[in-house]
Backbone as a ProteinNet text record, in pm:
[ID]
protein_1_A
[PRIMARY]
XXXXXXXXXXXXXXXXXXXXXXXXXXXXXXXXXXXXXXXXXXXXXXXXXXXXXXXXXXXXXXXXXXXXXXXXXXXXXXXXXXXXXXXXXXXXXXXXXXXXXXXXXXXXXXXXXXXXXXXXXXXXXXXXXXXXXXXXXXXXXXXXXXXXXXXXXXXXXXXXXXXXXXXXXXXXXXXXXXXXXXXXXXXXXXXXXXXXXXXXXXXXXXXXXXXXXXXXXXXXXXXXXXXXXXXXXXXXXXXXXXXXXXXXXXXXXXXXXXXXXXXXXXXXXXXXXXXXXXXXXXXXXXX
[TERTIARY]
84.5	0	88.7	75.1	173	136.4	137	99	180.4	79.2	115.1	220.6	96.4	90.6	180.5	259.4	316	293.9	332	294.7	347.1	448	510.3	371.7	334.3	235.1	125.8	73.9	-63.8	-126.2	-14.6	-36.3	20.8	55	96.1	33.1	73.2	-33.6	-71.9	-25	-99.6	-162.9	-126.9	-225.1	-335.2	-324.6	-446.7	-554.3	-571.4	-662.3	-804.4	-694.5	-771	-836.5	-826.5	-867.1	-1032.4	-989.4	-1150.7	-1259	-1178.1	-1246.6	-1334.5	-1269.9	-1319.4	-1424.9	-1375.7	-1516.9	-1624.2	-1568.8	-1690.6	-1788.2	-1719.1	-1776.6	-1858.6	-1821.3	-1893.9	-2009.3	-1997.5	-2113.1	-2217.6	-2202.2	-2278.7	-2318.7	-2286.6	-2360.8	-2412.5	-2396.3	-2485.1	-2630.9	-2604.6	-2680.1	-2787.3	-2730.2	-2817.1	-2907.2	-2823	-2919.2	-3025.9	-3004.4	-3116.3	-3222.3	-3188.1	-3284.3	-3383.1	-3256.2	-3364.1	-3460.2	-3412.4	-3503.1	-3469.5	-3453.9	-3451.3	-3351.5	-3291.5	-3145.4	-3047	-2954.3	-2792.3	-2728.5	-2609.3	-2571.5	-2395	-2308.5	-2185.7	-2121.3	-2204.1	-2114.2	-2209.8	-2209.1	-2267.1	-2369.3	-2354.9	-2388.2	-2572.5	-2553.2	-2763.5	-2770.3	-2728.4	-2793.1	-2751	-2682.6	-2691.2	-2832.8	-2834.8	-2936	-3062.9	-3082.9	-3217.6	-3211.5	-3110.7	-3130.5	-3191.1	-3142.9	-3207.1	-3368.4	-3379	-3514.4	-3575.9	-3549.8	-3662.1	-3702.5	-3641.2	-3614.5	-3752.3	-3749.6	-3867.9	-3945.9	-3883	-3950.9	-3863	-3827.8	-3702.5	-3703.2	-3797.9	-3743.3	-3631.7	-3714	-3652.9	-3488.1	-3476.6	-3366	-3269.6	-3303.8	-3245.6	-3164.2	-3271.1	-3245	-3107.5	-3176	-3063.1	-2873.9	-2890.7	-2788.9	-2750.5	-2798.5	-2736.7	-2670	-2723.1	-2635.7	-2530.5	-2524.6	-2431.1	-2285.7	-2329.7	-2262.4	-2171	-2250.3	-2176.2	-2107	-2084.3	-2026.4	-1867.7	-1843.4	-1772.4	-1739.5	-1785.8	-1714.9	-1666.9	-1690	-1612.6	-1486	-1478.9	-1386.6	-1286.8	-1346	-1193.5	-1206.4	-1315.6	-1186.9	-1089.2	-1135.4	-1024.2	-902.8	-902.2	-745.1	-658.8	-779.3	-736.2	-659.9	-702.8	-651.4	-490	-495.7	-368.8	-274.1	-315.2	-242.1	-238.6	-350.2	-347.7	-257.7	-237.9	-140.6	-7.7	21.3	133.2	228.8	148	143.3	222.7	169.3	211.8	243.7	378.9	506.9	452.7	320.5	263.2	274.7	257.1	245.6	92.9	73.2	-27.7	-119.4	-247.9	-317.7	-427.8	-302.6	-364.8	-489.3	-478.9	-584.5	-712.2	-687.5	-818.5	-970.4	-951.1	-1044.8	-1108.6	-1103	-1119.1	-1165.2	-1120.3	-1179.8	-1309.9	-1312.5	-1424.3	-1503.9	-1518	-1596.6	-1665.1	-1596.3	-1649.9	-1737.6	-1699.9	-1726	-1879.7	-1922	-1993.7	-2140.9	-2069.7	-2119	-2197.9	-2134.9	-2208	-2296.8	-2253.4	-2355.8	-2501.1	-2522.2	-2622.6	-2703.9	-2604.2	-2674.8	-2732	-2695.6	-2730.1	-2854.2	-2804.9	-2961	-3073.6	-3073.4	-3219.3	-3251.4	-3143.3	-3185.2	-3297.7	-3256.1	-3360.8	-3474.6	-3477.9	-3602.5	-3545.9	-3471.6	-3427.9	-3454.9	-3427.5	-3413.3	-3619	-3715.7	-3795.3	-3772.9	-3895.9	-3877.1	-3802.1	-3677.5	-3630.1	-3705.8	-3661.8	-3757.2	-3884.4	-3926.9	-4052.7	-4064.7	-4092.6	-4067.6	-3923.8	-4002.1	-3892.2	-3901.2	-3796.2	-3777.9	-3854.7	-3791.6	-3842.2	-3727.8	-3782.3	-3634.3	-3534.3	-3629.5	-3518.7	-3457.6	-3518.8	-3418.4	-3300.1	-3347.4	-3208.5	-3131.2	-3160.4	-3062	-2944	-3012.9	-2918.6	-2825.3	-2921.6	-2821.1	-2705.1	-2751.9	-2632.1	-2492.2	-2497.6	-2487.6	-2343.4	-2388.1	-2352	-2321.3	-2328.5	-2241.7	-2143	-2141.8	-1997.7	-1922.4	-1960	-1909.2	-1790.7	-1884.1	-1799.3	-1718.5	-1752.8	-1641.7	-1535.9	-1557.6	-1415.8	-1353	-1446.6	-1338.5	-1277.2	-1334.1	-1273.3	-1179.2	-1183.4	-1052.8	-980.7	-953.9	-901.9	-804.6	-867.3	-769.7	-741.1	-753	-708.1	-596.4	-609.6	-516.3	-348.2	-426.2	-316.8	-264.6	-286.2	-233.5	-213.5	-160.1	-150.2	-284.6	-424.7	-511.2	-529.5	-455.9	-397.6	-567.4	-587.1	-698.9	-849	-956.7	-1080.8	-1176.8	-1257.8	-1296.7	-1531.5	-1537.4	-1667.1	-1763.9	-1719.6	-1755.6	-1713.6	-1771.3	-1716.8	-1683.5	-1775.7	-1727.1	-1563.2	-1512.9	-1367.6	-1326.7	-1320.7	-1257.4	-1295.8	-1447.7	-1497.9	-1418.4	-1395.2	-1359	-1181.1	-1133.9	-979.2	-964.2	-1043.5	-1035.3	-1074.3	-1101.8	-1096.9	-980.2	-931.4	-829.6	-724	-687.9	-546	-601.5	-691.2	-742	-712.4	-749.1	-687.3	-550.9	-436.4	-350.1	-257.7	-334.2	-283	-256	-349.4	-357.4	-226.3	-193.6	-78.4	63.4	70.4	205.5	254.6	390.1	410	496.6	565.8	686.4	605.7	728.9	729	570.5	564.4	441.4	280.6	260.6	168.5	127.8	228.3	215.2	191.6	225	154.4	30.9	14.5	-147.2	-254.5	-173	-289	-309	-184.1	-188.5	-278.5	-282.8	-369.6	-500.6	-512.2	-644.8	-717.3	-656.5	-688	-763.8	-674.5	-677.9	-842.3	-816.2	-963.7	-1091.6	-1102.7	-1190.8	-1189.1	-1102.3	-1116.1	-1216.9	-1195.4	-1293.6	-1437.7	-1474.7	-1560.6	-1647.1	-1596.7	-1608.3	-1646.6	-1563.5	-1586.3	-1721.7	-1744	-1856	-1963.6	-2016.1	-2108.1	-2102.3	-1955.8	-2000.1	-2070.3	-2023.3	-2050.5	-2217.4	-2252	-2388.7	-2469.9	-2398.2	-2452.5	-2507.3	-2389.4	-2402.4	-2485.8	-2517.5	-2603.8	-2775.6	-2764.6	-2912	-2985.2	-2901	-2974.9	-2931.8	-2837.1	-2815.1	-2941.4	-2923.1	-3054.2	-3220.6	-3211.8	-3326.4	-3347.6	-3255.7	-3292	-3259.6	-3179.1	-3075.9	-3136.6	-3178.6	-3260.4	-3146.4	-3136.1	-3056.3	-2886.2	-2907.3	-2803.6	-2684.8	-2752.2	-2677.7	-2551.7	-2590.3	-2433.8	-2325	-2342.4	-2213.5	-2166.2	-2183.8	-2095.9	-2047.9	-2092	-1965.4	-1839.2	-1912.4	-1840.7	-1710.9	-1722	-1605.6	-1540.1	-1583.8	-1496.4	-1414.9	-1427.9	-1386.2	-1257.9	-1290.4	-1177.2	-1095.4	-1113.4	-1062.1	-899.1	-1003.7	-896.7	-791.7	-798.9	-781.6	-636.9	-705.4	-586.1	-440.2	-519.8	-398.2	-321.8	-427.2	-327.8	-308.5	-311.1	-346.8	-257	-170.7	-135.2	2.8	87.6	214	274	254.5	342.1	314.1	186.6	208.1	221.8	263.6	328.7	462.8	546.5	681.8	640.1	518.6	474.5	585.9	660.8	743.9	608.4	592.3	490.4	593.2	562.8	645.2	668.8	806.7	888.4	773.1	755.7	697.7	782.7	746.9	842.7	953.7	949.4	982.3	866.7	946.1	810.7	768.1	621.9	580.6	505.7	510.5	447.2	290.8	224.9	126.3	143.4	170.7	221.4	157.7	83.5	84	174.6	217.8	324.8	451.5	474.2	605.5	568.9	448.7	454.7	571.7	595	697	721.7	875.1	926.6	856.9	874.7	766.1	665.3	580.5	474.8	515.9	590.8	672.5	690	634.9	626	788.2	863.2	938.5	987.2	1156.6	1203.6	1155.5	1158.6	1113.6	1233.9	1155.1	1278	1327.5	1420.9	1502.8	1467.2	1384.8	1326.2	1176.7	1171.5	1055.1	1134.2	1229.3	1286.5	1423.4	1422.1	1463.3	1382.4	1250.1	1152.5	1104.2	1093.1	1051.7	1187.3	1292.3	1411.6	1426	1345	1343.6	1249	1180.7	1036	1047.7	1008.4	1010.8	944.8	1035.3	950.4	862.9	757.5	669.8	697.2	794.4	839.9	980.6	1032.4	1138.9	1087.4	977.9	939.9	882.4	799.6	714.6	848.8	948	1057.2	1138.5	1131	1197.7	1127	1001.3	932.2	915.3	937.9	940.4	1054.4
-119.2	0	125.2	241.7	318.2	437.4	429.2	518.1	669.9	747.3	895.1	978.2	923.7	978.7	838.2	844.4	790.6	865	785.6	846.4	962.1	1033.9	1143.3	1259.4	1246.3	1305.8	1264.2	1207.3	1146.1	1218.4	1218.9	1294	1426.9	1491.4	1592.2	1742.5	1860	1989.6	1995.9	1990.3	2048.1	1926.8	1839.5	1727.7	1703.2	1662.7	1635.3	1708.3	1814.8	1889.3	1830.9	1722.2	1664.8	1612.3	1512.2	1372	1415.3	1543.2	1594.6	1667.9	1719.6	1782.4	1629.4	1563.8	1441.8	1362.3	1369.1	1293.1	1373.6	1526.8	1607.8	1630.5	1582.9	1568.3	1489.9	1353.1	1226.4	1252.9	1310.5	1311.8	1396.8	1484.3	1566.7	1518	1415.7	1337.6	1243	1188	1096.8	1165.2	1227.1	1293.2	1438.4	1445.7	1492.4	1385.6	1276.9	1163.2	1115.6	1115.3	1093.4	1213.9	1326.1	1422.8	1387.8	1399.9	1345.2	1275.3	1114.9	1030	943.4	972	875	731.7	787.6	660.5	716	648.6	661.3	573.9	645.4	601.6	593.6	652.1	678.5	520.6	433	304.7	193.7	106	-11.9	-143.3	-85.1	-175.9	-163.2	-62.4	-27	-78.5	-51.8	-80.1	-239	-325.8	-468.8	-502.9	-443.5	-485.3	-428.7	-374.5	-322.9	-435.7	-455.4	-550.2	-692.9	-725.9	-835.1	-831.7	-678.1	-692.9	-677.7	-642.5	-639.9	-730.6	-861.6	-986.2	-1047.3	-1060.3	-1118.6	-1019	-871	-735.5	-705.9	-778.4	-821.4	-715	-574	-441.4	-351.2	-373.3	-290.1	-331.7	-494.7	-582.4	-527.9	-431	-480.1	-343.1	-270.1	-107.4	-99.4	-188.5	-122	-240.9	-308	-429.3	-298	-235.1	-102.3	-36.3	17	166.7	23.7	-98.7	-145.6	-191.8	-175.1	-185.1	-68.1	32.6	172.8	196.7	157	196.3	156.8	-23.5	-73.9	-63.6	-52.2	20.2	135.6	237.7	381.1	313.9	245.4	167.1	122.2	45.5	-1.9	117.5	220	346.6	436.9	399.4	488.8	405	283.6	198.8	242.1	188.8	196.4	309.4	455.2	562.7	581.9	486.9	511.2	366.8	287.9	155.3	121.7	122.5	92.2	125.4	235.1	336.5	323.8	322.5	279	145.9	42.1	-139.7	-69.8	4.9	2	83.1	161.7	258	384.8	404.7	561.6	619.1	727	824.7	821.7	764.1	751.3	878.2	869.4	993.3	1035.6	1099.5	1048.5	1176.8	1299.1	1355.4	1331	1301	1267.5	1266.6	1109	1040.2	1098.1	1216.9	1334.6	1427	1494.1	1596	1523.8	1409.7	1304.3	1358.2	1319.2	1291.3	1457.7	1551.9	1668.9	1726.8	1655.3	1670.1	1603.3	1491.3	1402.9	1417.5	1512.5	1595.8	1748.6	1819.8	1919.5	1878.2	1729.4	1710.2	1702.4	1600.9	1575.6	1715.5	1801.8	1938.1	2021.8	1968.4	2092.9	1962.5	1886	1749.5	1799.8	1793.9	1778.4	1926.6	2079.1	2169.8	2167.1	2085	2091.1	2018.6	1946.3	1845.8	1694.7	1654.6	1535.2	1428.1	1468.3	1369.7	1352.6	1451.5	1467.9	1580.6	1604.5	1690.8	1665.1	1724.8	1726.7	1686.8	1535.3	1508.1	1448.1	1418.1	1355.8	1226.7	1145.3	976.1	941.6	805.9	700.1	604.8	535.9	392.1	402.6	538.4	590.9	580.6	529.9	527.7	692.2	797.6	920.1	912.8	857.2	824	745.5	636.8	559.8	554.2	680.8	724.7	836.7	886.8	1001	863.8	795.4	724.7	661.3	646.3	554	687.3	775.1	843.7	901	862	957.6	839.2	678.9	583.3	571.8	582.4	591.9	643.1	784.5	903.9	868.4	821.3	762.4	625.1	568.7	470.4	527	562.7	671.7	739.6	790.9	899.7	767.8	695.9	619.5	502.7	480.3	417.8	495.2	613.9	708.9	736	745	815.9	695.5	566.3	460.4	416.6	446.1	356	467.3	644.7	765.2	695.3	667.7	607.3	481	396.6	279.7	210.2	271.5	218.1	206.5	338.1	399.4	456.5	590.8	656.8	612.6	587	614	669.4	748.8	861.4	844.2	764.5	739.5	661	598.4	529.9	541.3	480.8	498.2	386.1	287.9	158.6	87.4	130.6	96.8	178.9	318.3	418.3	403.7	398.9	408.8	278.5	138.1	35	51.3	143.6	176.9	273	330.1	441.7	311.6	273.9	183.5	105.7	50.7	-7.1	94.6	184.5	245.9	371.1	336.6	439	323.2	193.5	127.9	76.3	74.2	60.4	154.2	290.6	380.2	314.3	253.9	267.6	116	15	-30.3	-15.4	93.4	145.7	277.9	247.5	421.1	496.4	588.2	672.9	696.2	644.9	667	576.2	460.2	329	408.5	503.8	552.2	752.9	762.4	882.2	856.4	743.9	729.1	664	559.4	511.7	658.6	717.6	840.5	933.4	928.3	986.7	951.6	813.5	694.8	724	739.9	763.3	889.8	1029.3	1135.5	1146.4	1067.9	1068.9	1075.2	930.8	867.5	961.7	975.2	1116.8	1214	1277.6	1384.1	1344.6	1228	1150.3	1131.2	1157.3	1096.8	1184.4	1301.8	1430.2	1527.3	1527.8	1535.5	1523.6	1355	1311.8	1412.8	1385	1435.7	1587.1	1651.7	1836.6	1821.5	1761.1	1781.4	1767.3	1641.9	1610.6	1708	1792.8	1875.8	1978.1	2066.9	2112.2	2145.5	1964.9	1978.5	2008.8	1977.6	2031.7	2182.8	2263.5	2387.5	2389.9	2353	2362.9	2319.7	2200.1	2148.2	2183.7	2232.8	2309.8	2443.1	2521.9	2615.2	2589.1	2517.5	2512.8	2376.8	2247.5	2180.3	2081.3	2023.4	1969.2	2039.4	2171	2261.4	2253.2	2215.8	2203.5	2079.2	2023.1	1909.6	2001.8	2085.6	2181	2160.5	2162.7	2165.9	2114.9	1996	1864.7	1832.2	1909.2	1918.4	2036.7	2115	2194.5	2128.9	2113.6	2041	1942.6	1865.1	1760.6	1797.2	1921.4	1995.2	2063.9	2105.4	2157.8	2110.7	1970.8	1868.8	1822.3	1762.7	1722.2	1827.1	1997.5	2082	2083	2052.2	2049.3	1941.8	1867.7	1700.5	1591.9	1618.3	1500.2	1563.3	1706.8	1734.9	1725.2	1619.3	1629.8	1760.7	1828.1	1957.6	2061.5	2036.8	2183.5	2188.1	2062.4	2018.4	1989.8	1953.5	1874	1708.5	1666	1513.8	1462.5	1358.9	1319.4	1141.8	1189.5	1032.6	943.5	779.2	658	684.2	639.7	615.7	477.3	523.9	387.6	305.9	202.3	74.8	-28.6	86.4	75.7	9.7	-137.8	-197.3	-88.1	-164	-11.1	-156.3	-121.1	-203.2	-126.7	-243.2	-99.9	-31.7	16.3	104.1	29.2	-93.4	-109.9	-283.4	-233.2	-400	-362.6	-229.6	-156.5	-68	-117.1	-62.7	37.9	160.3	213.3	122.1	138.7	64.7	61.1	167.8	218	115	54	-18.3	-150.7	-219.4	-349.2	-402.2	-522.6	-621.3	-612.8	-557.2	-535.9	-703.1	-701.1	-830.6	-856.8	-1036.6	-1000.6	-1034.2	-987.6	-1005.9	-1102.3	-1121.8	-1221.8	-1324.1	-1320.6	-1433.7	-1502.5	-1401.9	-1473	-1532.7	-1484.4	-1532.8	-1669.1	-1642.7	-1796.7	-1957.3	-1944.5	-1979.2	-2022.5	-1915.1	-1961.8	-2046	-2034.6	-2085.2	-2254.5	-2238.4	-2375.9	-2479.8	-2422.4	-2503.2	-2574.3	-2651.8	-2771.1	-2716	-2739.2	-2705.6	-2769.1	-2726.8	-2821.5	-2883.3	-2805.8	-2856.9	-2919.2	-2961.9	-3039.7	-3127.9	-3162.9	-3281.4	-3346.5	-3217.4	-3392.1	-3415.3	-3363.7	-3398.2	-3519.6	-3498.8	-3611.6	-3743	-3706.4	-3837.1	-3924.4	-3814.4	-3881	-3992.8
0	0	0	-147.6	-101.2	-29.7	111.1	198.7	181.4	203	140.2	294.5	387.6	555.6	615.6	732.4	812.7	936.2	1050.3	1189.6	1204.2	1186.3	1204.9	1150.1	1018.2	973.3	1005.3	982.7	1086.2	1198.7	1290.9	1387.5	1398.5	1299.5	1312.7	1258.2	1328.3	1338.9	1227.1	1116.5	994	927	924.8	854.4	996.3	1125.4	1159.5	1167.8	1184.3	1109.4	1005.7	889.1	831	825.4	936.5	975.6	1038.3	1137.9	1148.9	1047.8	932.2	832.1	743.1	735.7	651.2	727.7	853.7	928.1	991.5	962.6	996.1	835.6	690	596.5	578.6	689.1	680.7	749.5	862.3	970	902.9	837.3	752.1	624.2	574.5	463.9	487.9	641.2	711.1	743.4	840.9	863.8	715.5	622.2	558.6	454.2	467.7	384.4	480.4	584.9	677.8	710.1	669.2	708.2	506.5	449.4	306.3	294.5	327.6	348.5	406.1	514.6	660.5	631.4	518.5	563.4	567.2	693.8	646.1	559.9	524.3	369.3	386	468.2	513	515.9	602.4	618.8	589.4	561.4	488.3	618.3	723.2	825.1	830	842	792.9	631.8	527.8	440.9	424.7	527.6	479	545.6	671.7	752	688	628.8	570.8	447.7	386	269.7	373.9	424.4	518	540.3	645.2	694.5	543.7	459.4	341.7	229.8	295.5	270.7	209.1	87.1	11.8	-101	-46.4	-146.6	-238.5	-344.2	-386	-465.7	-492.5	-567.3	-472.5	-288.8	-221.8	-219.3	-190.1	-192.6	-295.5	-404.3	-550	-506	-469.8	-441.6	-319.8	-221.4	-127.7	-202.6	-234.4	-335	-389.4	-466.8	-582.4	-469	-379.5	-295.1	-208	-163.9	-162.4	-260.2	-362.2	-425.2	-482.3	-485	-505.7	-407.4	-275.1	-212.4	-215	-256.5	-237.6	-434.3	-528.8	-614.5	-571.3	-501	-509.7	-451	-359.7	-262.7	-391.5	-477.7	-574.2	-672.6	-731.6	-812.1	-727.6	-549.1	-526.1	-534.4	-523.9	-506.6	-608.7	-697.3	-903.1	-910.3	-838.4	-871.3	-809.3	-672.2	-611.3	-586	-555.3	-557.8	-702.1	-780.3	-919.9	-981.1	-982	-1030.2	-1009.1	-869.8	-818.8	-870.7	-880.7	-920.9	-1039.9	-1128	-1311.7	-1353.8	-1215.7	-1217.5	-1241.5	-1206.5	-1197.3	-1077.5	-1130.2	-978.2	-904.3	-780.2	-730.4	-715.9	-790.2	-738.1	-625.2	-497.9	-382.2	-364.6	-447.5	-444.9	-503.4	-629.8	-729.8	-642.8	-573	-514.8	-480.9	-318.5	-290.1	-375.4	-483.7	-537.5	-643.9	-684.4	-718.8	-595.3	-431.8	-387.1	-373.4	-353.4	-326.5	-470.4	-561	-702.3	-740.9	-667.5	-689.2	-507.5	-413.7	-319.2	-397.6	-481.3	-555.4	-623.3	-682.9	-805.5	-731.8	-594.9	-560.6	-510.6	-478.7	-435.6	-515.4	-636.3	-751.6	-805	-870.9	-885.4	-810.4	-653.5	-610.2	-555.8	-593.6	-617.9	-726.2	-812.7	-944	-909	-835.8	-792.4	-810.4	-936.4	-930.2	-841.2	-722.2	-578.4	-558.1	-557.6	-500.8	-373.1	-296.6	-231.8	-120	18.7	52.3	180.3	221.7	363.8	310.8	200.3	153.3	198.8	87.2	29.3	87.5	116.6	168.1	76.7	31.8	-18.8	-162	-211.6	-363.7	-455.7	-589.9	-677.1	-698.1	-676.7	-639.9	-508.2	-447.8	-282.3	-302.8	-361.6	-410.1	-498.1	-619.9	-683.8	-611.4	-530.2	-460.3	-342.3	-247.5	-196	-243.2	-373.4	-471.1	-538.4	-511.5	-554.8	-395.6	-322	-229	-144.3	-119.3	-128.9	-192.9	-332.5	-422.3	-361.1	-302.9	-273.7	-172.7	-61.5	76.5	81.6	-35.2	-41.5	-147.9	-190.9	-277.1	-141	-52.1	56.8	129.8	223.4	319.8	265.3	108	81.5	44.4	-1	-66.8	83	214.4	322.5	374.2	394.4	397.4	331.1	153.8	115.5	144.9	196.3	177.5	387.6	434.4	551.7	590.2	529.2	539.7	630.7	612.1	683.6	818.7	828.2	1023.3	1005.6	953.8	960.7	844	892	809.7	868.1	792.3	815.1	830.8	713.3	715.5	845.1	936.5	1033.4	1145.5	1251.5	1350.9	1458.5	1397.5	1525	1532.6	1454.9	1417.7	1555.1	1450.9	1560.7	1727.7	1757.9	1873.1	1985.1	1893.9	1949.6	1994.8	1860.8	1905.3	2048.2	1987.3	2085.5	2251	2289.4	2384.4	2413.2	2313.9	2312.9	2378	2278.7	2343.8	2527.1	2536.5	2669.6	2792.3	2710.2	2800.1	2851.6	2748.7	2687.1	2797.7	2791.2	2861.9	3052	3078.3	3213	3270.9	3172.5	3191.6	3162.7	3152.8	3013.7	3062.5	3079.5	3061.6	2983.5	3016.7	2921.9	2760.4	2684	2574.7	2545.6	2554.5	2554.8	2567.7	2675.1	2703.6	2632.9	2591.8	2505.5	2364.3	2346.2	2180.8	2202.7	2275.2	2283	2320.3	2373.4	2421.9	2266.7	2251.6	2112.8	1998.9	2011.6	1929.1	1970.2	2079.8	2173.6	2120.5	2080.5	2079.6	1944.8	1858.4	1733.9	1724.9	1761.4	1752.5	1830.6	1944.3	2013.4	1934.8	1871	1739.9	1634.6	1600.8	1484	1522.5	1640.2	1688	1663.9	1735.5	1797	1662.9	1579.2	1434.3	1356.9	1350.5	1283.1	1337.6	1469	1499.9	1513.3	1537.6	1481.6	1354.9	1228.6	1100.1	1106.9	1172	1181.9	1205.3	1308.1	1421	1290.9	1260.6	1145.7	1055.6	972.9	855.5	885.6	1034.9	1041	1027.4	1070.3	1008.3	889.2	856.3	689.2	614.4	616.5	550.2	608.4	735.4	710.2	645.4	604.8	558.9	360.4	357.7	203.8	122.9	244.6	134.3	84.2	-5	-115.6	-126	-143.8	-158	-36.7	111.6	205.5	180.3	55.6	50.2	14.4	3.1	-41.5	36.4	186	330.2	359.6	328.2	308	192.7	82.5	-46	-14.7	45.8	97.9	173.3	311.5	405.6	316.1	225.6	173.2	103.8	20.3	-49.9	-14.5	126.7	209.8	264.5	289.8	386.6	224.2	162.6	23.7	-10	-27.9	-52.1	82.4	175.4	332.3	284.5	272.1	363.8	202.4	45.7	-30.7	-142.7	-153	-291.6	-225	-255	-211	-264.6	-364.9	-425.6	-329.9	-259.8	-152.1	-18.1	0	183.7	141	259.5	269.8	260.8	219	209.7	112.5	77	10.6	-72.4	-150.2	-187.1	-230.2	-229.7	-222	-417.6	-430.4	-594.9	-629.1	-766.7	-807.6	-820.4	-775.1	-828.5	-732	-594.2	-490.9	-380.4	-307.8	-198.2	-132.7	-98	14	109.6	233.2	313.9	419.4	434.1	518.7	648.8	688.9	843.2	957.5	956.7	1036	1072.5	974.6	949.3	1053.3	1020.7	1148.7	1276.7	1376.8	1529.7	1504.1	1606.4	1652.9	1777.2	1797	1877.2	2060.3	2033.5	2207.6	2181.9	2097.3	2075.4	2095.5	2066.5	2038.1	2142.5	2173.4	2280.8	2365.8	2475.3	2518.6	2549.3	2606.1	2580.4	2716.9	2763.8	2904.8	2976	3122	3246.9	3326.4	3345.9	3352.8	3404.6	3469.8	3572.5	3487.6	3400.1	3315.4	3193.7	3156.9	3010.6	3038.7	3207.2	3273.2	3220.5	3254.6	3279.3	3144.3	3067.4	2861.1	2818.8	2873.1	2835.4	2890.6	3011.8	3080.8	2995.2	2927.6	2946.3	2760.3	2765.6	2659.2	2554.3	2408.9	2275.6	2232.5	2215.6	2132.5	2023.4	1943.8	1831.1	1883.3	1954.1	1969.1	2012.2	2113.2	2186.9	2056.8	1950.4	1877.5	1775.7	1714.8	1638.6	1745.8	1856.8	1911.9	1964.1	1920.5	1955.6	1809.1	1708.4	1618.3	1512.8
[MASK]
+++++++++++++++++++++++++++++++++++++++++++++++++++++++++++++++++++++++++++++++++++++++++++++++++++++++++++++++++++++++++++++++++++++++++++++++++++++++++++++++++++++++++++++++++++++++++++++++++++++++++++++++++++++++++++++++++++++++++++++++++++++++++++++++++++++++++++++++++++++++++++++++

């Protein structure tokens, strides 16, 4: 994976920034597809489960199958655009994806400005409902592989049970660990509370938007998106250095920092692993 971001950047002042602009984009296209027509559309866990409960209405089935599927196509044109690329000695284009999604965020705003969609908050489980969901699934699986495949799959931006579950992990992490060990899990920790914290400003957000703007309120997400995109995704206008084609790239989370790395143990325990019988020598010697 040729990761754009490494931990140094990841966590650092001018790129994280991003990480909340993108999931405050998300929370606001969650939340305005639900003020549309009462679905969320950001992560795929409702629309499997609705494909389920609608089990036997095999138009609705077909409908929510389409906005699943758009989602996890946007997911491989963003690879195509940057691993793809990468694979067949191109220069990965870690912005594109991004300016696609903010690109494909206007479109729906200017569409159901025109009516396209139907009226704003109407009909549920209408083929203009599920053209815009399909529409704005693509969208979010283009962003959350797009900042996935640009961080070795350290950061994603569209969901949250990932994050919410990390974020547990390293809070706990914290309370056995210290020095160097416990300043990056907290670090890890923060990350994630930013993301969280994020989604739901954006959410927060799109509601007067879309009560007063309607359709038009996707712009708000369509900025934030381009926003983060110009900071953190055009290597020519940071110190970001992007990976040589042609050169391995591994995913970042294949190399822990060392502070992370299972420490050697102490003497009286590594007595003890030293004493104790191989499994693989006992059955080689029984054999």
């Amino acid at each position: 994976m040729p990761a754009l971001h490494h931990h140094e950047t990841i966590f650092s002042l001018r790129h994280g920034p991003s990480w909340v602009l993108l999931t405050m984009a998300a929370g606001a296209v969650n939340a305005g597809a639900f003020l549309a027509c009462r679905r969320f559309v950001t992560h795929v866990t409702g629309t499997v489960s609705l494909l389920g409960m609608d089990s036997g209405a095999w138009g609705l089935m077909l409908d929510y199958a389409v906005v699943l599927a758009c989602f996890i196509a946007g997911a491989m044109a963003s690879v195509l655009a940057i691993d793809g690329r990468y694979h067949r000695g191109l220069a990965p284009l870690y912005a594109l994806p991004l300016v696609v999604v903010s690109g494909l965020l206007t479109l729906v705003s200017l569409l159901g400005a025109q009516g396209l969609f139907g009226r704003f908050g109407g009909s549920v489980e209408s083929l203009p409902d599920f053209a815009m969901l399909s529409l704005l699934s693509f969208a979010m699986g283009l962003q959350n592989a797009a900042v996935a495949s640009s961080t070795g799959a350290v950061v994603r931006t569209t969901h949250l049970t990932g994050p919410a579950t990390d974020l547990g992990v390293f809070l706990a992490t914290c309370f056995f660990t210290a020095g160097e060990q416990r300043r990056l899990a907290f670090q890890r920790a923060m990350l994630r509370l930013l993301k969280i914290g994020g989604f739901a400003l954006g959410a927060a957000l799109m509601v007067p938007a879309a009560r007063h703007l309607g359709y038009t309120a996707f712009l708000v997400p369509a900025s934030l998106v381009l926003g983060a995109t110009a900071l953190s995704f055009v290597p020519a206008w940071s110190t970001l250095e992007a990976p040589v084609p042609g050169t391995p790239v591994y995913p970042l989370r294949t190399s822990p920092p060392a502070a992370l790395r299972p420490s050697a143990p102490s003497g009286a325990l590594a007595a003890m692993r030293a004493s104790r019988p191989s499994a693989v020598g006992s059955v080689a010697d029984a054999s």
